[in-house]
Short mmCIF file of the C-alpha atoms (twelve columns), coordinates in Angstrom:
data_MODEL
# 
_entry.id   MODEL 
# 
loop_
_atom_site.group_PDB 
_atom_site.id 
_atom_site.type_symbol 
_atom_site.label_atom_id 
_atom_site.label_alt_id 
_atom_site.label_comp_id 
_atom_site.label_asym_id 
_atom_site.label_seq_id 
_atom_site.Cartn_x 
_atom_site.Cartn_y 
_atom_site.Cartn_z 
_atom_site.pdbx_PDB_model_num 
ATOM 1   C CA . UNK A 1   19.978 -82.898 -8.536  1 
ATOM 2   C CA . UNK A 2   17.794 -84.891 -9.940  1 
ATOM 3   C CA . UNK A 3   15.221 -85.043 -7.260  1 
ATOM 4   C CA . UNK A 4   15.174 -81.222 -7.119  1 
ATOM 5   C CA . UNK A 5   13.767 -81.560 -10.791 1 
ATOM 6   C CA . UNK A 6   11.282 -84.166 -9.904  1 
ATOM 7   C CA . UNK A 7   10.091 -82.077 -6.902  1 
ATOM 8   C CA . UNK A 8   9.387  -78.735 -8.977  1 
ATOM 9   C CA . UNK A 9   8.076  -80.813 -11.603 1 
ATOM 10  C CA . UNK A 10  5.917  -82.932 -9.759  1 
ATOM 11  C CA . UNK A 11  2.802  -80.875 -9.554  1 
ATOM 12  C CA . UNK A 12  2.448  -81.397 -5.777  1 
ATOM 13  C CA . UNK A 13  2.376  -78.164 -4.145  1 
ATOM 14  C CA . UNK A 14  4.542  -78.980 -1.131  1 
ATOM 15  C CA . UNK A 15  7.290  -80.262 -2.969  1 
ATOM 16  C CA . UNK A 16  7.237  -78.069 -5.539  1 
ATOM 17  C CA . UNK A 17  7.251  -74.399 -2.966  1 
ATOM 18  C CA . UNK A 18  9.946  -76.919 -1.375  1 
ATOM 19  C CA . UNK A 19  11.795 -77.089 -4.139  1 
ATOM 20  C CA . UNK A 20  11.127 -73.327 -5.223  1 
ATOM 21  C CA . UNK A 21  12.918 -72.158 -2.029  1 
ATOM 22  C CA . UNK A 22  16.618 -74.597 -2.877  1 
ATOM 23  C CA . UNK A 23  16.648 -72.980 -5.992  1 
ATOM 24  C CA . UNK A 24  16.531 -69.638 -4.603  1 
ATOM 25  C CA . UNK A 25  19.320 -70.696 -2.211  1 
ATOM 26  C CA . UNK A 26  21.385 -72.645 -5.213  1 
ATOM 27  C CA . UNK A 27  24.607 -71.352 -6.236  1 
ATOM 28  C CA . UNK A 28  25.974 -74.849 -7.902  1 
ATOM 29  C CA . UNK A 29  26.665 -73.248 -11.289 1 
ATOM 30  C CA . UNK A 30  26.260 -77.151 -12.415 1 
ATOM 31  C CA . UNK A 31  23.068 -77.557 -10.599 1 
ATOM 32  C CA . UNK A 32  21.497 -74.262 -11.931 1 
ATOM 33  C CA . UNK A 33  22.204 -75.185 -15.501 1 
ATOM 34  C CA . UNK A 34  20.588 -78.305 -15.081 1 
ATOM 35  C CA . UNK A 35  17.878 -76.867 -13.837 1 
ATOM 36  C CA . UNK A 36  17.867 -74.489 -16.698 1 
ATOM 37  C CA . UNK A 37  18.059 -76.959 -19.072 1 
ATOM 38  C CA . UNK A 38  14.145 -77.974 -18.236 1 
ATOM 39  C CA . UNK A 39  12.917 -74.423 -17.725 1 
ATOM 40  C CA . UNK A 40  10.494 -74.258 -20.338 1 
ATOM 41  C CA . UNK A 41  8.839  -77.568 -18.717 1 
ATOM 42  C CA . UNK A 42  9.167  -76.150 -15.146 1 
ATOM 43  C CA . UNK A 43  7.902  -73.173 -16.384 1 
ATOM 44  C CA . UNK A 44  4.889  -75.253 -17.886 1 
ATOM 45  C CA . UNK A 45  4.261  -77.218 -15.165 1 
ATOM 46  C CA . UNK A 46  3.862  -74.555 -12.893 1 
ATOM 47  C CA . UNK A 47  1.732  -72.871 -14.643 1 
ATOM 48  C CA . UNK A 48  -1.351 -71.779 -12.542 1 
ATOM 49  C CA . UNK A 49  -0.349 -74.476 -9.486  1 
ATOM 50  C CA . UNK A 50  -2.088 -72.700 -6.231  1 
ATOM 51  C CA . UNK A 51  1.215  -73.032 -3.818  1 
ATOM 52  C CA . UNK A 52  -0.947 -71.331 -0.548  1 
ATOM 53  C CA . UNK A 53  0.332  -69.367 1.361   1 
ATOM 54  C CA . UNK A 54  -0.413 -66.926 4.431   1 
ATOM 55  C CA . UNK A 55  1.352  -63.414 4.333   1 
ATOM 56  C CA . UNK A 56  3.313  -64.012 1.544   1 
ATOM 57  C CA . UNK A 57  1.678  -66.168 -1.423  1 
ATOM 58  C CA . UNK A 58  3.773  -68.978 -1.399  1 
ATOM 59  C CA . UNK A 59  4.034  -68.012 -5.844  1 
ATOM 60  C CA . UNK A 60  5.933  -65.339 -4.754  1 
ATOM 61  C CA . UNK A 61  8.458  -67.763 -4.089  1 
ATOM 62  C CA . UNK A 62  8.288  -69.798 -7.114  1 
ATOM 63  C CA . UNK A 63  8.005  -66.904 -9.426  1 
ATOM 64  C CA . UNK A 64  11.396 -65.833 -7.736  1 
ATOM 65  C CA . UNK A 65  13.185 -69.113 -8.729  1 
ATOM 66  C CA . UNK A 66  11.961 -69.290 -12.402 1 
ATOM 67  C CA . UNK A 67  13.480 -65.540 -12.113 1 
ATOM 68  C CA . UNK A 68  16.959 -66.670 -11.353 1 
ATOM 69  C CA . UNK A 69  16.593 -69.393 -13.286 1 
ATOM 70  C CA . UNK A 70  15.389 -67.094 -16.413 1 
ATOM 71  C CA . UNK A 71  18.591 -64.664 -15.333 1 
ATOM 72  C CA . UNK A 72  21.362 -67.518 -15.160 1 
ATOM 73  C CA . UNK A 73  20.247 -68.831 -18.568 1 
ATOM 74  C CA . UNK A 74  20.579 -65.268 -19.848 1 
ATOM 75  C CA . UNK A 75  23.867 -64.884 -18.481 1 
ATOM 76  C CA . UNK A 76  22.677 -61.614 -16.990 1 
ATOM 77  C CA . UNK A 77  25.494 -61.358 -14.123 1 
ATOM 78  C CA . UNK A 78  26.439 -62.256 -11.197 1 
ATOM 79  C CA . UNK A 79  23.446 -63.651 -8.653  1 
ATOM 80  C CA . UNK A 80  23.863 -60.892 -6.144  1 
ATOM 81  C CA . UNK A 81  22.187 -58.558 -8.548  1 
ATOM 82  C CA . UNK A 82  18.814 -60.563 -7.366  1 
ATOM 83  C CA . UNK A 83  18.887 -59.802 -3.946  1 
ATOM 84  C CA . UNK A 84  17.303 -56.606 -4.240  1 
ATOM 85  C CA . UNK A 85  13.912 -58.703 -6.123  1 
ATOM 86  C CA . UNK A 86  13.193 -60.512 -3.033  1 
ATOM 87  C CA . UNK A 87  13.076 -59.905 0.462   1 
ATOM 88  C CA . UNK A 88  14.184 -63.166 2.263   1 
ATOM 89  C CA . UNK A 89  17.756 -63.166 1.426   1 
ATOM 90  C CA . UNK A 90  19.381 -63.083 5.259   1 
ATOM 91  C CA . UNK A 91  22.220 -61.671 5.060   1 
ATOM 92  C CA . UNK A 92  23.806 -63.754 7.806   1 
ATOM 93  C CA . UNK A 93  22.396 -66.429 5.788   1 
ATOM 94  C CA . UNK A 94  24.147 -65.550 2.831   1 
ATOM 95  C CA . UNK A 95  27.609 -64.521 4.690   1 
ATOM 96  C CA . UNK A 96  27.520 -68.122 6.417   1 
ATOM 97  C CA . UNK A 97  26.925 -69.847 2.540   1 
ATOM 98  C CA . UNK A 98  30.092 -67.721 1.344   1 
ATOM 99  C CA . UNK A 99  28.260 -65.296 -0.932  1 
ATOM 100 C CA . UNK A 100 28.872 -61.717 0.826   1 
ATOM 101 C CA . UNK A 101 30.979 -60.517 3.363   1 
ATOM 102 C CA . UNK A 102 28.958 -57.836 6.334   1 
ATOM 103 C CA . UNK A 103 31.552 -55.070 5.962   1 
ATOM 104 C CA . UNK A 104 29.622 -53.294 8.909   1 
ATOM 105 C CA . UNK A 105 26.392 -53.676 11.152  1 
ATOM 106 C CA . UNK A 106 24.781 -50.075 11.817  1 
ATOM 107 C CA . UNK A 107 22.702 -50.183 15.040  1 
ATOM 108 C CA . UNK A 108 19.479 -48.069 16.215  1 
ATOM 109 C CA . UNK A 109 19.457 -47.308 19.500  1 
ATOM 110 C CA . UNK A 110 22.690 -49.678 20.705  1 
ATOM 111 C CA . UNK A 111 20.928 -53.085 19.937  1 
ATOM 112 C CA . UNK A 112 18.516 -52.892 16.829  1 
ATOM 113 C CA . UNK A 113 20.315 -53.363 13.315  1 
ATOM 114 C CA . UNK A 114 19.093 -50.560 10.993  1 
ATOM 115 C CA . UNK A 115 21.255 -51.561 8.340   1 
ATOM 116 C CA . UNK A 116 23.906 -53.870 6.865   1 
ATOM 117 C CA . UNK A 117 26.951 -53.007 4.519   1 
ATOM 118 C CA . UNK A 118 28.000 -56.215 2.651   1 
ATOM 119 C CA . UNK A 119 29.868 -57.003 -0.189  1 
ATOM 120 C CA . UNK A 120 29.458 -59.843 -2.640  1 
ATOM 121 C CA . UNK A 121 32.529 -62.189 -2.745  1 
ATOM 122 C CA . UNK A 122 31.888 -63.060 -6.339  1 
ATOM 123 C CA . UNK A 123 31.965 -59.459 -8.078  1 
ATOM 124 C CA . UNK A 124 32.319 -57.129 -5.081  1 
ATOM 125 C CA . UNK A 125 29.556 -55.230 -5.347  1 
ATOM 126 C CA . UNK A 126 28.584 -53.380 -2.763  1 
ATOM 127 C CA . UNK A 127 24.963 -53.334 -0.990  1 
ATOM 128 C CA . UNK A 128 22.926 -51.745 2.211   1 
ATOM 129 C CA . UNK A 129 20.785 -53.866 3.584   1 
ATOM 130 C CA . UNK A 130 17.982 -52.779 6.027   1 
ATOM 131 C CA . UNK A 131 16.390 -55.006 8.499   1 
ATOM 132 C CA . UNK A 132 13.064 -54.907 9.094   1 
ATOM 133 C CA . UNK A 133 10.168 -56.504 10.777  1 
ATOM 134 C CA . UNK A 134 6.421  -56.973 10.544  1 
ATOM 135 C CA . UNK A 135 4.819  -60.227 10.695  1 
ATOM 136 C CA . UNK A 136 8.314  -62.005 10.235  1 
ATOM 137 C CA . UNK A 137 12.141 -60.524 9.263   1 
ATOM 138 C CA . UNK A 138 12.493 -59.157 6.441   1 
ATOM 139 C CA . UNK A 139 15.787 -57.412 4.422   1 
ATOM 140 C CA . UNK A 140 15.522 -54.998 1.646   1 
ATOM 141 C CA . UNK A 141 18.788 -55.042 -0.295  1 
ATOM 142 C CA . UNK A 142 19.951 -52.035 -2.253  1 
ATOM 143 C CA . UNK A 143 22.995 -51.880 -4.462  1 
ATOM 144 C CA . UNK A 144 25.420 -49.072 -3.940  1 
ATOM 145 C CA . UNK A 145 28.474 -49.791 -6.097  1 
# 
């Protein structure tokens, strides 16, 4: 854990969009209030860093983790209720890590996924996801219980 902190505190850009994207990923309830613990200085050390980025500004990212970071110390809810703020969350991804079930894969065609029914294995809630592509994959999540 504690090189986690010293990566998104460290000022170097690498490390800390590295670091950005485990915390997105995180689900140790231990690990994320450690990491809350030092939001303010995360918050303040990240402050204006120019992360790069192609398609997506790689901020985007960052801005996402303080986000869950900001939600988890607010004891907004369960995680899943963030999936719908950012469009990288795989759902095969997040199925493999053990945080939703895919109820059901809807198909276009025979053979491309239009959408995916999943559940969350914490609360239950229910979502459609819809897979998309441009320049890379992409799912939009959308809560519908």
């Amino acid at each position: 854990m504690s090189k986690l902190i010293d990566d998104i505190l460290s000022g170097d850009p690498t490390r800390v969009w590295s670091s950005a994207c485990a915390i997105i990923k995180l689900r140790d309830a231990g690990e994320l209030d450690a990491l809350v613990s030092v939001l303010d200085e995360i918050t303040s050390s990240t402050k204006n860093l120019k992360l790069g980025g192609m398609l997506i500004p790689n901020d985007k990212h960052l801005q996402f983790a303080l986000r869950k970071l900001r939600y988890r110390r607010d004891g907004a809810g369960c995680l899943c209720r963030l999936y719908p703020e950012y469009l990288m969350f795989d759902p095969n991804e997040e199925q493999a890590a053990g945080n939703v079930s895919i109820d059901k894969i809807t198909y276009v065609d025979g053979h491309w996924i239009d959408f995916y029914r999943c559940s969350c294995t914490t609360c239950g809630s229910a979502f459609e996801v819809q897979e998309r592509e441009y320049h890379y994959t992409w799912w939009g999540w959308r809560l519908v219980s």
